[in-house]
C-alpha positions as CSV (number, residue, x, y, z in Angstrom):
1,X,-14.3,54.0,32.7
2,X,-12.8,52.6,36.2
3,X,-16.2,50.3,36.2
4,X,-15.2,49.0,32.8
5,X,-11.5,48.5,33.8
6,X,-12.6,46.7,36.8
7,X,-15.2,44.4,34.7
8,X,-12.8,43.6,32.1
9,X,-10.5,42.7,34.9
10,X,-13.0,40.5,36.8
11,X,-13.4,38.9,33.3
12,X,-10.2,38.0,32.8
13,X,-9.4,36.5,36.2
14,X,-12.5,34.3,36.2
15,X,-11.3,33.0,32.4
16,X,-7.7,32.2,33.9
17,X,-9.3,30.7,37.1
18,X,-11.6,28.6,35.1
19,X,-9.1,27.6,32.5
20,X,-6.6,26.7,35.7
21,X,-9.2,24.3,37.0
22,X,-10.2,22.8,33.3
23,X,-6.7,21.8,33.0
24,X,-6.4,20.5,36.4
25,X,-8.9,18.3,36.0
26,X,-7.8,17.6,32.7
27,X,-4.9,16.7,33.8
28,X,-6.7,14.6,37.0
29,X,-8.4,12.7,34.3
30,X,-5.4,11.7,32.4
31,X,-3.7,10.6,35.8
32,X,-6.4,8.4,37.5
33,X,-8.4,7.5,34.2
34,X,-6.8,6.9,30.9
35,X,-2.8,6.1,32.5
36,X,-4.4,4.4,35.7
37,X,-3.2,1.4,35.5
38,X,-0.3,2.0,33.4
39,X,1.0,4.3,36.8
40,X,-0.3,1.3,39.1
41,X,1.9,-0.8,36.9
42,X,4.9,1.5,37.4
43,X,4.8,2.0,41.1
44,X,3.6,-2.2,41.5
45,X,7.1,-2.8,39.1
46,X,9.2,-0.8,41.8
47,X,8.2,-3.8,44.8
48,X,8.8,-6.3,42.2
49,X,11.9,-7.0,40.5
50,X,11.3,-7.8,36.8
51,X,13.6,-9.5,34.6
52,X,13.1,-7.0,31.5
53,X,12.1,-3.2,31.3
54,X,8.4,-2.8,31.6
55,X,6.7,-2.9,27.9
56,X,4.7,0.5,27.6
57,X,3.5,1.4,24.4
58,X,0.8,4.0,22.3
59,X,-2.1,2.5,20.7
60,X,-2.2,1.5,16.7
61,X,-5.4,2.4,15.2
62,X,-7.6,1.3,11.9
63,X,-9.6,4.4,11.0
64,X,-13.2,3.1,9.3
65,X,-14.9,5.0,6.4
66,X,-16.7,7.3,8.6
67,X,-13.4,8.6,10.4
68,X,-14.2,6.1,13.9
69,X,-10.7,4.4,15.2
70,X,-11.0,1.1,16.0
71,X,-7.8,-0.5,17.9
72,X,-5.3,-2.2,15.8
73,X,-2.9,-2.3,18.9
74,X,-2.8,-1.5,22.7
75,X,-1.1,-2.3,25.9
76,X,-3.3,-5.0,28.1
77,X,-2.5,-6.6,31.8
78,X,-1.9,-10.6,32.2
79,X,-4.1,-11.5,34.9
80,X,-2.8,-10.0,38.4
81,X,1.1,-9.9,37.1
82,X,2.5,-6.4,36.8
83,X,3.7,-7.1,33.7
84,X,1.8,-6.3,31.0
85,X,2.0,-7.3,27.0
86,X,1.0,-5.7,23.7
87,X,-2.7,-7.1,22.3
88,X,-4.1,-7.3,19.1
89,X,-8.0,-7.0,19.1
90,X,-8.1,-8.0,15.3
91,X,-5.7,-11.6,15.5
92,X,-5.0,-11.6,12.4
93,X,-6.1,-8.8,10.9
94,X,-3.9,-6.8,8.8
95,X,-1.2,-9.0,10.2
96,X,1.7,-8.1,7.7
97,X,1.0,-3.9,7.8
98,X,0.7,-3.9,11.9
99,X,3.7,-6.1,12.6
100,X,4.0,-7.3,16.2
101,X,6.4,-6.0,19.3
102,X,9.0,-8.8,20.5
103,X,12.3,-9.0,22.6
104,X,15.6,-8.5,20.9
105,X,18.9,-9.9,21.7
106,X,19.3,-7.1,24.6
107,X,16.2,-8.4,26.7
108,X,14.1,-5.5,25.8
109,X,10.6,-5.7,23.6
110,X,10.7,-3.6,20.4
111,X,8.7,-3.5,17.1
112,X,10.3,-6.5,15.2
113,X,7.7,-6.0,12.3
114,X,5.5,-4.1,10.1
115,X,4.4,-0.6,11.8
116,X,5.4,-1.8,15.2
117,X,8.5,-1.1,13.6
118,X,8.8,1.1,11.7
119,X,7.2,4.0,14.3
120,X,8.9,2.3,17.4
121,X,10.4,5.3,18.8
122,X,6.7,6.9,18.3
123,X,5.2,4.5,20.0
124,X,8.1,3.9,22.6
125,X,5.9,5.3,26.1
126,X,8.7,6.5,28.3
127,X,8.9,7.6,32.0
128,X,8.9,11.5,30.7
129,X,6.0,10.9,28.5
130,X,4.0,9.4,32.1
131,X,5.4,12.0,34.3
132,X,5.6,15.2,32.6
133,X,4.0,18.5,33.8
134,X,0.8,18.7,31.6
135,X,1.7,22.3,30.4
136,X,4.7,21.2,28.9
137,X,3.0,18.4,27.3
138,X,-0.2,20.6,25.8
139,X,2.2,23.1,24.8
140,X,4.8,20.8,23.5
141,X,2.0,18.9,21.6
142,X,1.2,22.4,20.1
143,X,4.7,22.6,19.0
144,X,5.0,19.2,17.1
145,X,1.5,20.5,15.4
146,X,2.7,23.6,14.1
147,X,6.5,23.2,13.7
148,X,7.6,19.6,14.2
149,X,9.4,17.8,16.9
150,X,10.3,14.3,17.9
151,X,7.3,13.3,19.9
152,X,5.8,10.0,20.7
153,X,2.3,9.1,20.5
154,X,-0.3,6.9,18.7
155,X,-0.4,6.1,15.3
156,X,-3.9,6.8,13.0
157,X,-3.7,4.2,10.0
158,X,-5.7,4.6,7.0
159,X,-6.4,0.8,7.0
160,X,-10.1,0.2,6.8
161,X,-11.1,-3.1,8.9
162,X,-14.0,-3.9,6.8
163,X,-12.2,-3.4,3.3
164,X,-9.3,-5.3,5.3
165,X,-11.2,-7.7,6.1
166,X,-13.2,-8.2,2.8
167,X,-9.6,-8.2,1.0
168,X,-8.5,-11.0,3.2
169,X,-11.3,-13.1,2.8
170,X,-10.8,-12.8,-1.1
171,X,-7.2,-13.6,-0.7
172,X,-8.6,-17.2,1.3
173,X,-10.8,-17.9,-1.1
174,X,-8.6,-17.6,-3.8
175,X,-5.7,-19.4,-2.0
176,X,-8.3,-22.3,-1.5
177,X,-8.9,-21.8,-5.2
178,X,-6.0,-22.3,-7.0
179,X,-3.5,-23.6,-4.1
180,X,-0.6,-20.5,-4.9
181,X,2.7,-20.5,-2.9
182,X,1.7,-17.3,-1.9
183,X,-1.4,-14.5,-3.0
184,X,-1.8,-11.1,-2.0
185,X,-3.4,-7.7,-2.3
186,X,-3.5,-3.6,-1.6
187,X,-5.9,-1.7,-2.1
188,X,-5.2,2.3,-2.4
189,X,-6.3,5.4,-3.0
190,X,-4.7,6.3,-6.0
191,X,-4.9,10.4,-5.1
192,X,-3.6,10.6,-1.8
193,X,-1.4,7.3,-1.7
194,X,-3.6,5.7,1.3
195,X,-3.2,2.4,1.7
196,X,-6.9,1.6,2.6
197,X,-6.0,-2.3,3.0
198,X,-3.0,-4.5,2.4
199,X,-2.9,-8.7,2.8
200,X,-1.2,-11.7,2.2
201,X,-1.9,-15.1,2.5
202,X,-1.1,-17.4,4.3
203,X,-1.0,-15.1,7.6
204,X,-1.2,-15.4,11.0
205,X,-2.5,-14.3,14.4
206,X,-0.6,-11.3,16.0
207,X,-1.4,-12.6,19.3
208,X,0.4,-16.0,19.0
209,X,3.0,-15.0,16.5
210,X,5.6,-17.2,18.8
211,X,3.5,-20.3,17.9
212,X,4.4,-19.7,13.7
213,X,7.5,-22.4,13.0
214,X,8.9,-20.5,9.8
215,X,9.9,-17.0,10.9
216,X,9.6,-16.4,6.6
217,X,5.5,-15.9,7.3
218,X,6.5,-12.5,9.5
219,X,7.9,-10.6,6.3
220,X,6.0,-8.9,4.1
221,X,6.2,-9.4,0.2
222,X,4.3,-6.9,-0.9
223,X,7.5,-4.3,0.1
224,X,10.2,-6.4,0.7
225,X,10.1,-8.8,-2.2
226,X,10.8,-8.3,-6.1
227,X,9.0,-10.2,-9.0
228,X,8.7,-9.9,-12.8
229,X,5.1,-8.6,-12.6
230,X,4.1,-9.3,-16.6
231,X,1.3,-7.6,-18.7
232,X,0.0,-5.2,-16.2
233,X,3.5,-3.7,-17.3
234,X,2.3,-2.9,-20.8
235,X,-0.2,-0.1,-19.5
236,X,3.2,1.7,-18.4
237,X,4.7,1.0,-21.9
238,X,1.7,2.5,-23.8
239,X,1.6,5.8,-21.9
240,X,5.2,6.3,-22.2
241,X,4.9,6.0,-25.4
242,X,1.9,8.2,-26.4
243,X,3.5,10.7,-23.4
244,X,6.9,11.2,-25.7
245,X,4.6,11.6,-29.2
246,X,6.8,8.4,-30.0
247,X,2.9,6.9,-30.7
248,X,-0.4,8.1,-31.2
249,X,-4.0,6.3,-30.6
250,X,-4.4,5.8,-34.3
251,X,-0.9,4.5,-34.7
252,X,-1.2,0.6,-36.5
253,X,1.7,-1.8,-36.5
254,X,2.0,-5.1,-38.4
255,X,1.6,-8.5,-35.9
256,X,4.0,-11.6,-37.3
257,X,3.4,-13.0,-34.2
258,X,7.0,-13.3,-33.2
259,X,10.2,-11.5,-33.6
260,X,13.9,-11.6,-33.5
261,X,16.2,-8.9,-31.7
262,X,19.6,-10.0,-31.7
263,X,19.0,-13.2,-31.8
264,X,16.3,-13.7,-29.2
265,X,13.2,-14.0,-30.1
266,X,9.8,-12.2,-28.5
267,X,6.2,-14.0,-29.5
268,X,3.0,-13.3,-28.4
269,X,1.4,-15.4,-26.0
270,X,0.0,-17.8,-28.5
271,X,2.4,-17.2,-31.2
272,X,-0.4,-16.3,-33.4
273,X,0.1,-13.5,-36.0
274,X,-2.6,-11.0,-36.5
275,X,-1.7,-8.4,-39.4
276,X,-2.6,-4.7,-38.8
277,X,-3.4,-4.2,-35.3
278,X,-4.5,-0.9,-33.7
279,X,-3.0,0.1,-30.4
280,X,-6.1,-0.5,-28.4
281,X,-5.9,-4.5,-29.3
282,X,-2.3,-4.4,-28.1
283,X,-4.0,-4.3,-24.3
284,X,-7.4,-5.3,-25.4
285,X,-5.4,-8.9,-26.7
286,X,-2.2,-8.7,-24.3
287,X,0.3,-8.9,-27.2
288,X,3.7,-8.8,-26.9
289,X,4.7,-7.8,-30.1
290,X,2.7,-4.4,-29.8
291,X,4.6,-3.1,-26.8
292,X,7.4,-4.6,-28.0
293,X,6.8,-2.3,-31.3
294,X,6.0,0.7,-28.9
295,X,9.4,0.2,-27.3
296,X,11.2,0.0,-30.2
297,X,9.0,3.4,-31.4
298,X,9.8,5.0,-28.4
299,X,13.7,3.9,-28.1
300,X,15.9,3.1,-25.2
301,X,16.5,6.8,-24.0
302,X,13.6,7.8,-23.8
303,X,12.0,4.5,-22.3
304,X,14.7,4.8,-19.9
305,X,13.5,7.8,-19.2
306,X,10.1,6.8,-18.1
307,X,10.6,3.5,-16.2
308,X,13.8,4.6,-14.0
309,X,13.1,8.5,-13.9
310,X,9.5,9.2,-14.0
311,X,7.5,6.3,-13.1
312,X,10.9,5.4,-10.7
313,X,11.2,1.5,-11.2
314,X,13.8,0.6,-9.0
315,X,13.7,2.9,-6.4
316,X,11.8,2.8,-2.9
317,X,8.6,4.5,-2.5
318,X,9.0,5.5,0.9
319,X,6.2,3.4,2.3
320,X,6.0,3.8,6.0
321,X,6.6,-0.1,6.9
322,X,10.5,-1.8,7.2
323,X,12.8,-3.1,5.1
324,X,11.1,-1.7,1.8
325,X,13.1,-3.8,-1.4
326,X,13.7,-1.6,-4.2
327,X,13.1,-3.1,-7.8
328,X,16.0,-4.8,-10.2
329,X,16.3,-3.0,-13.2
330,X,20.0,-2.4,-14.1
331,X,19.6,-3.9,-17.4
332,X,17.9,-0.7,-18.6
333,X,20.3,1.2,-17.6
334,X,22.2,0.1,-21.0
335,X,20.6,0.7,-24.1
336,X,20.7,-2.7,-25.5
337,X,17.2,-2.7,-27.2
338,X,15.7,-6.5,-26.3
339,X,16.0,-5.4,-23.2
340,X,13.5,-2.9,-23.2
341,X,11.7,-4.7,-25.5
342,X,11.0,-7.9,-22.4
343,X,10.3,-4.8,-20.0
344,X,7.3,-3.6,-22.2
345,X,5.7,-6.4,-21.4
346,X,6.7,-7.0,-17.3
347,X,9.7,-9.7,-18.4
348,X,13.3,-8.9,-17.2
349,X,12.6,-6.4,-14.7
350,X,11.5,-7.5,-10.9
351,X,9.9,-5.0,-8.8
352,X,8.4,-4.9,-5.9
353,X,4.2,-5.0,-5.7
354,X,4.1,-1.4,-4.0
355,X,6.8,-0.2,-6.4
356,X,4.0,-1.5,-9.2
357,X,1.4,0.0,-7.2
358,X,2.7,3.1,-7.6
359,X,3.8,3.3,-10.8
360,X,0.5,1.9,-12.0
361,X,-1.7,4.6,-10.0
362,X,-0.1,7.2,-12.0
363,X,-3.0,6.2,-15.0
364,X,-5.8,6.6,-12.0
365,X,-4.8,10.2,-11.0
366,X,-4.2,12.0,-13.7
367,X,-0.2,11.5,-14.3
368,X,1.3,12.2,-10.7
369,X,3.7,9.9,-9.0
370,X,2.3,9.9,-5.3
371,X,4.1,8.1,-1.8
372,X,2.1,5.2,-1.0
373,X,1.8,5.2,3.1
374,X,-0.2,3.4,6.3
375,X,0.0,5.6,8.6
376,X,-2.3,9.4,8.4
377,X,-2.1,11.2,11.6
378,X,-0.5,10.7,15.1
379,X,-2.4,11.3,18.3
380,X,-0.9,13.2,21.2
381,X,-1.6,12.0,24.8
382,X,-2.9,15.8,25.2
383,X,-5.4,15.0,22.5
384,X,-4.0,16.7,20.1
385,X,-3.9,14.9,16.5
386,X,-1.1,16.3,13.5
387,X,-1.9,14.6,10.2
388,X,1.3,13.8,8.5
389,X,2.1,15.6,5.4
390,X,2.9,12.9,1.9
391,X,2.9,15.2,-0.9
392,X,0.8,15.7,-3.7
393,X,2.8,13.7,-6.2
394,X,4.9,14.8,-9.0
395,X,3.4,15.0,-12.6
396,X,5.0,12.4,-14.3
397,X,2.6,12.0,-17.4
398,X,0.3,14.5,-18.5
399,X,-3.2,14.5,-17.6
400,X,-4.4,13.8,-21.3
401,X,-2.2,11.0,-21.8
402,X,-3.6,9.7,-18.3
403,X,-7.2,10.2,-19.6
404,X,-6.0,7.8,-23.1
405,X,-4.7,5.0,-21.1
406,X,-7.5,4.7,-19.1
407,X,-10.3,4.9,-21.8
408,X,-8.2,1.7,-23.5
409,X,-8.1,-0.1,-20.7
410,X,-11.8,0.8,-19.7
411,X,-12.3,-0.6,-22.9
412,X,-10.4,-3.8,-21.8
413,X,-13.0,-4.4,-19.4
414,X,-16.0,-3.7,-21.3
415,X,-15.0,-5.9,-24.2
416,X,-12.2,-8.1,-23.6
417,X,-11.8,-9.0,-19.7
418,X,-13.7,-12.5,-19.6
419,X,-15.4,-11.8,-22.8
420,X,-16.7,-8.9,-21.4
421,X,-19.0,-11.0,-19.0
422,X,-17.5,-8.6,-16.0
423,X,-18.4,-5.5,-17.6
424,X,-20.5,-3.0,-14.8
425,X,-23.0,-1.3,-17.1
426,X,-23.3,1.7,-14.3
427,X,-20.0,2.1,-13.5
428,X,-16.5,2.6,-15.7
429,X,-14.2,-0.1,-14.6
430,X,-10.0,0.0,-16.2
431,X,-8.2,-3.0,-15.6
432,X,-5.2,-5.5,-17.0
433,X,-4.2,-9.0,-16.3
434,X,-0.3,-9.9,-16.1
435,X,1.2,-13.3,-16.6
436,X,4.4,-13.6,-16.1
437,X,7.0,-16.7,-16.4
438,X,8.5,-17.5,-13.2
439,X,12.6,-17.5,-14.1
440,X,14.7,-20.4,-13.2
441,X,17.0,-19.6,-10.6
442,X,19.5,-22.8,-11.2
443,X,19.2,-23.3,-14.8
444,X,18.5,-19.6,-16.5
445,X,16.0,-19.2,-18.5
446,X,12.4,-19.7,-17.3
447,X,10.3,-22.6,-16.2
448,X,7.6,-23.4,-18.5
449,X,4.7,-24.2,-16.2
450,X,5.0,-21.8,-13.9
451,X,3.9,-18.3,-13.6
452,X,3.1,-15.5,-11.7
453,X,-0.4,-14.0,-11.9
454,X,-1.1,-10.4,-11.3
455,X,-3.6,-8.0,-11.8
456,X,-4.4,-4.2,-11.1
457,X,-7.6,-1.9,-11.8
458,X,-9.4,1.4,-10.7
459,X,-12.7,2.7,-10.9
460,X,-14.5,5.4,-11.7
461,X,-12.0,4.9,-14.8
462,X,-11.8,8.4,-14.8
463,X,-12.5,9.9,-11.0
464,X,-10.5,7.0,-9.5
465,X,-11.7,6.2,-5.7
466,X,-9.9,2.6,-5.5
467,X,-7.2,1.3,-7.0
468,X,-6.8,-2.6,-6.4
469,X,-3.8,-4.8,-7.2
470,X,-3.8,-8.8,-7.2
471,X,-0.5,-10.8,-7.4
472,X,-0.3,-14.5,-6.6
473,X,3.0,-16.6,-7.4
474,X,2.7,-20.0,-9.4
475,X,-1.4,-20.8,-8.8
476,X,-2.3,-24.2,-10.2
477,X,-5.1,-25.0,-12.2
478,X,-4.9,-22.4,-15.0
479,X,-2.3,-20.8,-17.1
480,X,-3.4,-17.5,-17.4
481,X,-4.2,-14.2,-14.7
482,X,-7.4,-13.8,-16.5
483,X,-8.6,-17.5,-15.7
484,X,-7.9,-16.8,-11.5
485,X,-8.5,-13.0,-10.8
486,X,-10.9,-11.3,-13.1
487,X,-13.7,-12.9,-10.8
488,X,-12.2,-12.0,-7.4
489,X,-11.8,-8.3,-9.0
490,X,-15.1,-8.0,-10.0
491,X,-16.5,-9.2,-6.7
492,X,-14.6,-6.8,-4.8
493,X,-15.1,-3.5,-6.6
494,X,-18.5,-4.4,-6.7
495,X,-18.3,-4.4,-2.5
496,X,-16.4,-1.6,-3.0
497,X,-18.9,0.7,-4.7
498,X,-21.8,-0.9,-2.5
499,X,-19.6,-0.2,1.1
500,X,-18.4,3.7,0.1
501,X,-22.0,4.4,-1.7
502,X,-20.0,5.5,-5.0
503,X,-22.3,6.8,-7.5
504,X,-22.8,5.7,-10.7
505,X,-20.8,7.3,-14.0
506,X,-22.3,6.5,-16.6
């Protein structure tokens, strides 16, 4: 028994011994190898007086479809100087989501934009996160794992730098297309709420952001601006009202091509009557007068209902990047009934892409309202990663009604989008064009040749992977969202299912 005891107790000793010197060297490693030079930057910044705080920051990382981080951001020395600045291997890439770091009116460099500010005080490296004892830091890693403190660290993104990159070479070729003031793009995972990659063009380089004249280019549109988004709004309209029982898929209205309501009058796009039309042909054709009817089936409570409280137009979606808009939609807060009639079909209403985004990934998931977010995990200098907790999403519609919108607008695509020319014969594609008039700030109304062009589709129609959305403001050349981004789509779910090896559903 004593020999046992005295085993055991050898055992343990050697395990505490060896673990002692694991961590030591750990912690050696951590010292002389991966915060070398930021430390020989420290005690070289005590012999030389420096007109600002020394800039020390975590790294920004893509994540690529295997799990491998790539740097989005990291700390880098200028030449022999002790100073040292923040760097951006990709330039341009993902310009708008990363956001750069830049002095402030106190003298000291902070995130001014996109992540970089939004997790400044994660990515803030401070003299306690450099000096700490290394138990306290493993342990107090531990702690932000299983229970949650304020700890800094480096940010895991779920931005893919191929997809990112594919998505902004679609958004150049476009822009050299049909010369808009502006184009841009997100493409998400409609389940989880990842943002997998977000654009806009124009954009510019991270690492010369001081060279960029119009400070305008620095914002991001996608989260901070609103717009009437058009037809891709009519999607929303359809489930709510097959959700609430207002409509079924056999329901029929009569088409007169346009309509009075109190005195102002709704037409289709080409003011052409059609007689009896099914519901599918209301998003197979784009009509107005269909969702307009499905408004009116539906009424203003319970349409209210579904744009402000369930699919949450008009509020933030709680997107991890600054200054997040939130839509304008007061006017349904009434229950004036041409006003729900416009929104049925995108006009009235400005909201923000994400907020669109959102909404619109509620027909790719199976009826749940999910966050849309950048960021998926943070990275401890211990090594230890937490992945940050979004939800599972609310059920907002129900899963059958989920499954009915998508079959119509998978049916969109197969007969309708581009005469069906785009259809994938392997793969179930759902998808809707939006053209919207631009309104007239000065003069009311709405100009008459211009428009915004949007678009937004999934795939597998009914095991969504992707969810892609297109929005470019007053394009040139063409009249219609059909004309400028049914091609781009097509080209970029095909990469899509080629890159990520989706199989085949049908």
């Amino acid at each position: 028994m004593k020999r046992v005891q005295f085993v055991s107790r050898v055992r343990i000793v050697t395990l505490a011994t060896v673990l002692c010197a694991g961590i030591i060297v750990g912690r050696l490693y951590m010292l002389q190898i991966v915060e070398g030079d930021v430390y020989a930057a420290k005690a070289n910044a005590q012999f030389t007086p420096l007109p600002a705080p020394l800039l020390d920051r975590h790294t920004i990382y893509f994540s690529d479809k295997n799990g491998t981080l790539i740097t989005a951001a990291s700390m880098a020395d200028v030449g022999t100087s002790s100073q040292r600045k923040r760097f951006y291997p990709g330039g341009t890439l993902a310009a708008h989501a990363v956001g750069f770091v830049a002095y402030n009116n106190d003298n000291v460099q902070k995130g001014r934009y996109g992540l970089e500010r939004y997790y400044d005080q994660m990515l803030i490296r401070t003299d306690e996160d450099l000096y700490s004892n290394f138990f306290v830091e493993l342990f107090s890693a531990a702690k932000t794992l299983f229970g949650g403190t304020s700890e800094t660290g480096s940010i895991i993104t779920s931005i893919e730098p191929t997809v990112q990159t594919e998505l902004e070479r679609t958004l150049a070729t476009y822009s050299s297309d049909w010369k808009p003031k502006l184009a841009g793009g997100i493409i998400m995972d409609p389940k989880t709420g990842e943002i997998i990659a977000m654009a806009i063009a124009p954009t510019f380089d991270l690492n010369t952001f001081n060279e960029q004249r119009d400070p305008a280019i620095f914002s991001n549109p996608l989260v901070q601006n609103v717009y009437e988004m058009g037809s891709i709004i009519k999607p929303l309209t359809v489930a709510a009202g097959l959700d609430s029982g207002s409509i079924t898929a056999q329901t029929t209205y009569t088409d007169e091509g346009c309509l009075t309501i109190f005195d102002k009058k709704i037409c289709n796009f080409d003011l052409r009557a059609r007689g009896t039309v099914p519901i599918q042909e209301i998003l197979s054709q784009s009509l107005n007068l269909g969702v307009a009817f499905v408004a009116q089936k539906t009424g203003p409570d319970i349409m209210r209902e579904y744009f402000l409280e369930r699919y949450k137009l008009g509020v933030e979606t709680g997107i991890d990047l600054p200054s997040e808009a939130h839509g304008l939609v007061d006017n349904l807060k009434g229950n004036v009934p041409v006003e729900f009639a416009t929104a049925s079909f995108g006009q009235g209403i400005a909201i923000t892409p994400i907020e669109t985004v959102r909404a619109l990934a509620v027909l790719a998931n199976g009826g749940k309202l999910i966050t849309p977010h950048v960021v998926k995990a943070v990275r401890f200098d211990s090594g230890v990663e937490r992945e940050l907790e979004w939800g599972e999403g609310e059920e907002v519609i129900s899963p059958n009604t989920a499954t009915q919108v998508s079959r119509m607008l998978t049916e969109v695509v197969d007969t309708s989008l581009a005469n069906g020319q785009i259809k994938n014969p392997r793969y179930s594609v759902a998808a809707k064009t939006g053209t919207a008039q631009i309104a007239n700030p000065s003069g009311g109304g709405y100009y008459t040749d211009r428009f915004l062009h949007s678009f937004f589709g999934y795939f597998p129609s009914f095991d969504a992977r992707f969810l892609v959305f297109f929005f470019a403001v007053e394009p040139t050349g063409a009249s219609y969202s059909s004309q400028t981004w049914a091609q781009p789509f097509h080209s970029i779910t095909q990469f899509l299912i080629s890159y990520y090896n989706i199989p085949p559903d049908r």
